[in-house]
N, C-alpha and C positions, 0 to 999 in steps of 0.2 A: 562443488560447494558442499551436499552430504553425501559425501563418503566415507564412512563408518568408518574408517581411520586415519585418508588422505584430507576428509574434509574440507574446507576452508570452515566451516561454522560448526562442525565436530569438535574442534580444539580449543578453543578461544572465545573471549568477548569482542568480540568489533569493534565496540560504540566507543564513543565523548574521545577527548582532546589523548588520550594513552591509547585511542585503538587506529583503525584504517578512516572514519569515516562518522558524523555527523546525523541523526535522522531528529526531525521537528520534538519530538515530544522530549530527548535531550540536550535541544537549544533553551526551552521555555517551557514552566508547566501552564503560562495562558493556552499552548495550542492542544493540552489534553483537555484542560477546563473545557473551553468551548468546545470541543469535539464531545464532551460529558453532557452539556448543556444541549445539545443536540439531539445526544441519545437519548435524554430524560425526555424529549418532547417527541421523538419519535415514537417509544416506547406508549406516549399518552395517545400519540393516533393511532397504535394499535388497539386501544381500549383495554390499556393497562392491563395487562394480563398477568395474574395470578400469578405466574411461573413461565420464564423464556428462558433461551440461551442467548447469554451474550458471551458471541463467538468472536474471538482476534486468531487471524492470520499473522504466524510471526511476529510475534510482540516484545523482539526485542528483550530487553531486559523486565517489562513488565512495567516502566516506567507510566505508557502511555493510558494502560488500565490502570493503573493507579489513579492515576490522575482525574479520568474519565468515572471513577468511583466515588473520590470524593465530589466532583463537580457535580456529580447527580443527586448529589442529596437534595439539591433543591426541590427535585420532585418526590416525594411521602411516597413510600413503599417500593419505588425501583429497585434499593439495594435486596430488599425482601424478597424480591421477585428474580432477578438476576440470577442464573444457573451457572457460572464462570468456566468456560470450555477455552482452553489454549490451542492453536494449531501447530508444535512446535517439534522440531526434528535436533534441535543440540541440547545436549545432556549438560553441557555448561550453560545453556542459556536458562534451560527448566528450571535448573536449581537456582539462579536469581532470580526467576520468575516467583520460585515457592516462598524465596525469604520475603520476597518486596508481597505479594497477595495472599497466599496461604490456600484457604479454599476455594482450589480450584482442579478442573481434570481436563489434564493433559493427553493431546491425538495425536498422530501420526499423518494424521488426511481428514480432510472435510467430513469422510464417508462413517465414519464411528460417531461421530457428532448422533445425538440422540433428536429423533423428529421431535415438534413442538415450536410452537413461535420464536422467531429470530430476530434479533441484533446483529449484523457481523458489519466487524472493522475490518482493513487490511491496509494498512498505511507501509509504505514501503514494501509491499511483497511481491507483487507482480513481477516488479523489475528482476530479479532473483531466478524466475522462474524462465528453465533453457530455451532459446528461440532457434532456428533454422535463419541460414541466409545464403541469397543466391544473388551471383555477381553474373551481369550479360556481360558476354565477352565473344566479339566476329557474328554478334548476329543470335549467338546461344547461352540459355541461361547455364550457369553451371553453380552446382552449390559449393558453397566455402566447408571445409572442413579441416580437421587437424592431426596429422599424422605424426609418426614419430618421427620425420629430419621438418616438422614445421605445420605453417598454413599449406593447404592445395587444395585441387578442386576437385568433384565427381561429374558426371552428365547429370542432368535435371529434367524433368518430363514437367515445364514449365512455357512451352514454347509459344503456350497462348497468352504468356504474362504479356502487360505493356509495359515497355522503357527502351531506355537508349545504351548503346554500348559504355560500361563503363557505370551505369545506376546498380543501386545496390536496395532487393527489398529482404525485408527480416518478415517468415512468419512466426508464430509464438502458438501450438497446439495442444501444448499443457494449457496454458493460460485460459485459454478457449474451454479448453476441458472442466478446467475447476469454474470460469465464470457460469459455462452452462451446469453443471451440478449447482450450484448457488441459487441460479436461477430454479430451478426443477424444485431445490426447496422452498422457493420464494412463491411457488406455486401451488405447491401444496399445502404450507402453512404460511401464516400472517408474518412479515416479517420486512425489516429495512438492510441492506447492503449498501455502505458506507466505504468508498475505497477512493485512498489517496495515494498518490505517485505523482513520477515525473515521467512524462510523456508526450504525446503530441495527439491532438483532436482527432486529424482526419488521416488517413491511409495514404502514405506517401513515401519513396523509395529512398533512402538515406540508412548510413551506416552507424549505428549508435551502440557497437558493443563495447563495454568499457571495462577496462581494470583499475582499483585502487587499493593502494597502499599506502599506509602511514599517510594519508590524506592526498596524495599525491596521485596521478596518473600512471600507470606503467601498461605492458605490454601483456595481450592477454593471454598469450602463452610463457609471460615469465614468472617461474617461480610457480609452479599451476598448485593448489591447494594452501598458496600463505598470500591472494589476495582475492580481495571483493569481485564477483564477477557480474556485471547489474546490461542491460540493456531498457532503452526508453520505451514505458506501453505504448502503446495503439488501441488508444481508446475508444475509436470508432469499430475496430476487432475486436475488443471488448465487448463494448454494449451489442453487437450484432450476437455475440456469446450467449450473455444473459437474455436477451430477447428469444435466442431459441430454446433456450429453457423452461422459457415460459413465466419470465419477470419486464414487468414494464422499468422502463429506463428512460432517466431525463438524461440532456446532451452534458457533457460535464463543465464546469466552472473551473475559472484557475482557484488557486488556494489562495490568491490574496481576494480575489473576488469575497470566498468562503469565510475567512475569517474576517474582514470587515464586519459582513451582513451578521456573523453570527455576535460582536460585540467588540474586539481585539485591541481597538484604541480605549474605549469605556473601562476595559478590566485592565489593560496597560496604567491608565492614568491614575485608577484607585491602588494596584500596586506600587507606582511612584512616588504617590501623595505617603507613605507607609516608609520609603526607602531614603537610604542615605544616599551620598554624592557616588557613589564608586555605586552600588546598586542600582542607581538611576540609569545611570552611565551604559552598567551590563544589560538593565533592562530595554534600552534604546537600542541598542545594537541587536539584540536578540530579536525585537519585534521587526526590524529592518530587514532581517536576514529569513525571516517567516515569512511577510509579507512584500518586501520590498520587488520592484517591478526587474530589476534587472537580478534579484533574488531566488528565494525560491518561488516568491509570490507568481509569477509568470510561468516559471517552469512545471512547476507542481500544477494536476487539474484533482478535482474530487468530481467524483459521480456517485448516481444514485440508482442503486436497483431497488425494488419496490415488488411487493406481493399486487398483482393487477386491481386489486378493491379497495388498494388504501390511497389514499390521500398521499400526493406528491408533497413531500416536506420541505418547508421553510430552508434557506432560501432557496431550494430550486426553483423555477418554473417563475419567480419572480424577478418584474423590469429590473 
């Protein structure tokens, strides 16, 4: 995916209905509003702080910041305070990024990010991020890999894993790597970690590497740098992550749970009451396909990492 010249996200824009592939904050701008409306209140339980960084992981075209910028207006002095950090590796994404937000600075890694109180989004990024997978087979784990005539295996020094001949578990140790950095700063300074994907709650042995093209499914060795290449978190490896960084962590919620609690029918029905027959229309199906159960609303969970002294934020930790 960055390969400085093989890339898949070196070359190209991904997103909306002319790329590979769909992400929330390009179906609807309600699901950056209410992600803004979030931050504005987060931001207010860190005791509004003079000067933060609001950090996005992979931001896409910049759409979801945008978004999340004006919906904060509701809280006086956010935008004032707001330090705009990108963490973004494609030189075509940056540059939509610069037209759509302007001032902002651009990383390479979490690690150039400047200490100081945090905000960090990362809505779709995980998934991106390479995992390891080992397939048991007669009794021994062996890892999956990819050679030049294909898929094959190596031997694996796993043999205290549990499962059955034939289970397949994925770890993910970047992912792990950048949650506990996250966390280490969640510890040191005041701050919220906001992270949306698709994934599964708890640790369980299943095959979820995927490729997509033109919206479509294909073969993850076909075509290697012209498709999407994503696998499901493990958000219970996750939060074990950030916990040992040194960030408290609520258990995470689906995204339909999340954008209910946060308003999503309230700010749907004032955008409809405003819309014509055809905008109605587009706006029902959008909010369906956000929230909807056999949607993303079920697929998708949001968690929350937290600096250990602040206040668990609305709605986590609520019935």
């Amino acid at each position: 995916l960055g390969h400085p010249v093989h890339g898949y996200y070196m070359s190209r824009d991904p997103f909306g209905e002319q790329g590979d592939f769909m992400t929330a904050p390009e179906i609807s701008q309600i699901f950056g509003e209410l992600v803004g409306v979030w931050c504005a209140a987060a931001w207010d339980a860190m005791g509004r702080p003079a000067q933060f960084n609001l950090v996005e992981l992979g931001p896409g075209r910049g759409t979801l910041m945008a978004d999340i910028l004006k919906a904060a207006k509701v809280m006086p002095g956010f935008r004032e305070a707001a330090r705009i950090h990108l963490v973004e590796m494609s030189p075509i994404l940056r540059k939509l990024q610069n037209e759509k937000l302007g001032n902002a600075t651009w990383h390479e890694s979490i690690a150039s990010i400047p200490d100081g109180p945090l905000l960090l989004i990362a809505n779709e990024f995980f998934d991106a991020i390479p995992i390891r997978q080992f397939e048991k087979r007669h009794g021994k784990w062996l890892e999956r890999c990819v050679g030049a005539e294909g898929m094959g295996f190596m031997p694996a020094a796993l043999d205290n894993a549990q499962g059955a001949n034939g289970d397949v578990i994925e770890f993910g140790p970047q992912r792990s790597d950048i949650a506990r950095e996250i966390g280490q700063r969640l510890a040191k300074h005041k701050g919220y970690a906001l992270i949306i994907d698709y994934g599964h709650l708890q640790t369980a042995p299943g095959d979820t590497l995927q490729a997509v093209r033109a919206h479509e499914y294909v073969a993850v060795t076909d075509q290697p740098g012209e498709s999407d290449i994503t696998s499901h978190v493990d958000f219970e490896a996750l939060a074990k992550a950030f916990s040992q960084g040194g960030a408290a962590v609520h258990l995470a919620i689906t995204q339909r749970a999340f954008l209910l609690a946060m308003g999503l029918e309230h700010r749907a029905a004032i955008l409809s009451s405003k819309a014509d027959a055809n905008s109605r229309d587009i706006l029902a199906r959008s909010v369906a396909r956000l929230a909807g159960e056999t949607e993303m609303g079920n697929l998708f969970k949001v968690m929350v990492a937290t600096s250990a002294d602040l206040p668990m934020p609305y709605p986590f930790g609520t019935p």
